[in-house]
C-alpha positions as CSV (number, residue, x, y, z in Angstrom):
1,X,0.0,0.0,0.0
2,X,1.2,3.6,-0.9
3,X,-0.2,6.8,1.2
4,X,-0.1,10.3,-0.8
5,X,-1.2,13.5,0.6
6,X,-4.7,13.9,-1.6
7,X,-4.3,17.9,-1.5
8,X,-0.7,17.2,-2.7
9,X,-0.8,14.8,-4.6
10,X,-2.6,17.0,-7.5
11,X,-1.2,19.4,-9.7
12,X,-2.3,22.4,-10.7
13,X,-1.5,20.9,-14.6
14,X,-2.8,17.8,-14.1
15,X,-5.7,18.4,-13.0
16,X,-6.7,20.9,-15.2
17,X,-6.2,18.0,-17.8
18,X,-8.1,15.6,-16.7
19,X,-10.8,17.7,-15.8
20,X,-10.9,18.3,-19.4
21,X,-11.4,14.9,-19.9
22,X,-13.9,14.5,-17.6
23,X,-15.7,17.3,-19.0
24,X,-15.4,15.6,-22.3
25,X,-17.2,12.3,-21.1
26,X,-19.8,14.9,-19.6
27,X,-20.5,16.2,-22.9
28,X,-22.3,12.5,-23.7
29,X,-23.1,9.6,-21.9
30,X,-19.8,8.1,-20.7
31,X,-18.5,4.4,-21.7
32,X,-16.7,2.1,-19.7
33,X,-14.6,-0.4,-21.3
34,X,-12.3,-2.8,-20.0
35,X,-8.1,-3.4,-20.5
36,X,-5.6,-6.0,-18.9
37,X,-2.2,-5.2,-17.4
38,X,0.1,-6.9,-15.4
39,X,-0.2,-7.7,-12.3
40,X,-3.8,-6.7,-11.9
41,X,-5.1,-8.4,-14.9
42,X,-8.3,-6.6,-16.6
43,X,-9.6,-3.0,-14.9
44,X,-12.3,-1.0,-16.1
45,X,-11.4,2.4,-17.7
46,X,-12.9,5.2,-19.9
47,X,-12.9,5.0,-24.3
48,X,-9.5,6.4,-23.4
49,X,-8.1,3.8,-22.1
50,X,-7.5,5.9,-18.0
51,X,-8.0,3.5,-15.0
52,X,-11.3,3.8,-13.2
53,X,-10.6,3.0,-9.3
54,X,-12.9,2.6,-6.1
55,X,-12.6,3.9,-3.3
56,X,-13.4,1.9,0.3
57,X,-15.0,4.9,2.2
58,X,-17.3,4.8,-0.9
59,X,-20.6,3.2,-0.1
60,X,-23.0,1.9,-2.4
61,X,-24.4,4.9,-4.6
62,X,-23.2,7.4,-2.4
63,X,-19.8,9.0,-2.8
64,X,-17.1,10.2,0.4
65,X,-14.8,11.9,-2.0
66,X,-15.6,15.7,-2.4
67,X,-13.4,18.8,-2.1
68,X,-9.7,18.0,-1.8
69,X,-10.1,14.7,-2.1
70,X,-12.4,14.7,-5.7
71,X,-9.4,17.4,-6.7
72,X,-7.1,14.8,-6.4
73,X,-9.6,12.0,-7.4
74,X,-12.2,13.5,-9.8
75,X,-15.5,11.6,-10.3
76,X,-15.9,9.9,-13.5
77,X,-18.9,12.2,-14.3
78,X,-22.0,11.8,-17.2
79,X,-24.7,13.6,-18.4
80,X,-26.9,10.3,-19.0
81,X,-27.0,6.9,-18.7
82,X,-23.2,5.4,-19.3
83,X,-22.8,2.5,-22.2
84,X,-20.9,-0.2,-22.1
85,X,-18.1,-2.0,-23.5
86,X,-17.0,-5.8,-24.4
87,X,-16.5,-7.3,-20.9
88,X,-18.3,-4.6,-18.7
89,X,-21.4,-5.7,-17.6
90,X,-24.2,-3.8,-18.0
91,X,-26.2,-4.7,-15.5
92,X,-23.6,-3.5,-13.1
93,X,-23.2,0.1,-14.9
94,X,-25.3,2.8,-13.6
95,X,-25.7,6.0,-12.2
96,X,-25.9,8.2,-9.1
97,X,-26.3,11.9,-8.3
98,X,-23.6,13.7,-6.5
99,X,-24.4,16.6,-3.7
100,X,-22.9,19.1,-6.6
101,X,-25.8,17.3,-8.5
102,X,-23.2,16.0,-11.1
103,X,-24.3,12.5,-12.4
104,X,-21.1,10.0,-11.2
105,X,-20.7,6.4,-13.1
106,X,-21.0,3.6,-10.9
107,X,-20.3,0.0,-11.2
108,X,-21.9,-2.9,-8.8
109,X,-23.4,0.5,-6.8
110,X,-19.6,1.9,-6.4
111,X,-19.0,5.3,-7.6
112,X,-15.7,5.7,-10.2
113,X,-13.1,8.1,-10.0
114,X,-9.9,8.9,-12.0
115,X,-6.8,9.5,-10.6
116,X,-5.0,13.2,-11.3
117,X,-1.4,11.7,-11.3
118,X,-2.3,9.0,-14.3
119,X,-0.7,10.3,-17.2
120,X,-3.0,8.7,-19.7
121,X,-3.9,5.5,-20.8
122,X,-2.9,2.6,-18.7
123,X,-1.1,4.2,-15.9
124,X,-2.4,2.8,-13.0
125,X,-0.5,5.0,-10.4
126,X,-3.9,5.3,-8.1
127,X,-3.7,1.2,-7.7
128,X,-3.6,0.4,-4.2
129,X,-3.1,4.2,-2.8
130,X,-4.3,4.9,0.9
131,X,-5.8,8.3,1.3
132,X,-8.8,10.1,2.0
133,X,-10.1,7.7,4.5
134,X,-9.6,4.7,2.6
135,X,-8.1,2.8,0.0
136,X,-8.4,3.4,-4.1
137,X,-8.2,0.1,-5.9
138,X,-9.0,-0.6,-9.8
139,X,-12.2,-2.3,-10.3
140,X,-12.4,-5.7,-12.1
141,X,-15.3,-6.2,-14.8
142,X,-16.6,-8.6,-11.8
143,X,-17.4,-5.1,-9.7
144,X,-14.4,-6.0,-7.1
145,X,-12.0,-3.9,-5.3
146,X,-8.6,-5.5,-7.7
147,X,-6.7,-6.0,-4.3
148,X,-2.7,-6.6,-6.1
149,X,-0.3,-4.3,-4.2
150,X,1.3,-1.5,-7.0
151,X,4.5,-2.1,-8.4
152,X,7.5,0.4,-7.7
């Protein structure tokens, strides 16, 4: 397990980037799609190919992760009803509304969240980070916490 400073761990760069991104999926109905890398074997992620992660003080359809925390971990956000790819199931792809009143993708009830310090597709730097109050893991196409310790 790594720890980061969630406040820290974003920069200013960064997370103007990816909030473009986001903003992009916002734009249409997101789609989550699924790639495989070693150790953790297939992890859902955006058309882009950018890890999706969980987050254990999550709950099912409600998000924990606002402020300095969604700075450093911004929601994967949608304006409707997210499609799927091969692999993702669809019965586990939905929505919820956040407090902001943003719509946030969920899988098996679990809101997902990018990480600010990927740099594009399939870095996984958020794998098995402790922060915020819990743990960020990616999520399998099975709707599981992907519990393989990071690499170095």
């Amino acid at each position: 397990m790594r720890t980061t400073g969630m406040w820290k761990a974003a920069s200013l760069p960064s997370t103007l980037l990816l909030s473009g991104a986001v903003l992009a999926q916002s734009l249409g109905g997101a789609k989550v799609e699924v790639r495989q890398k070693q150790p953790y074997g297939r992890y859902l992620t955006d058309t882009e190919g950018r890890a999706l992660y969980m987050f254990t003080a999550d709950k099912p359809g409600e998000s924990n992760c606002y402020d300095r925390c969604a700075a450093a971990w911004p929601p994967f956000i949608t304006s409707e009803k997210p499609r799927e790819g091969d692999a993702v199931n669809s019965a586990m792809l939905d929505i919820m509304k956040r407090k902001d009143g943003k719509l946030q993708v969920t899988y098996n009830s679990m809101p997902l969240y990018y990480y600010a310090n990927d740099k594009g597709a399939g870095a996984t730097t958020g794998q098995d980070v402790k922060g915020s109050g819990g743990e960020w893991y990616l999520v399998s196409p099975e709707g599981k916490p992907i519990e393989v310790e990071a690499k170095s």
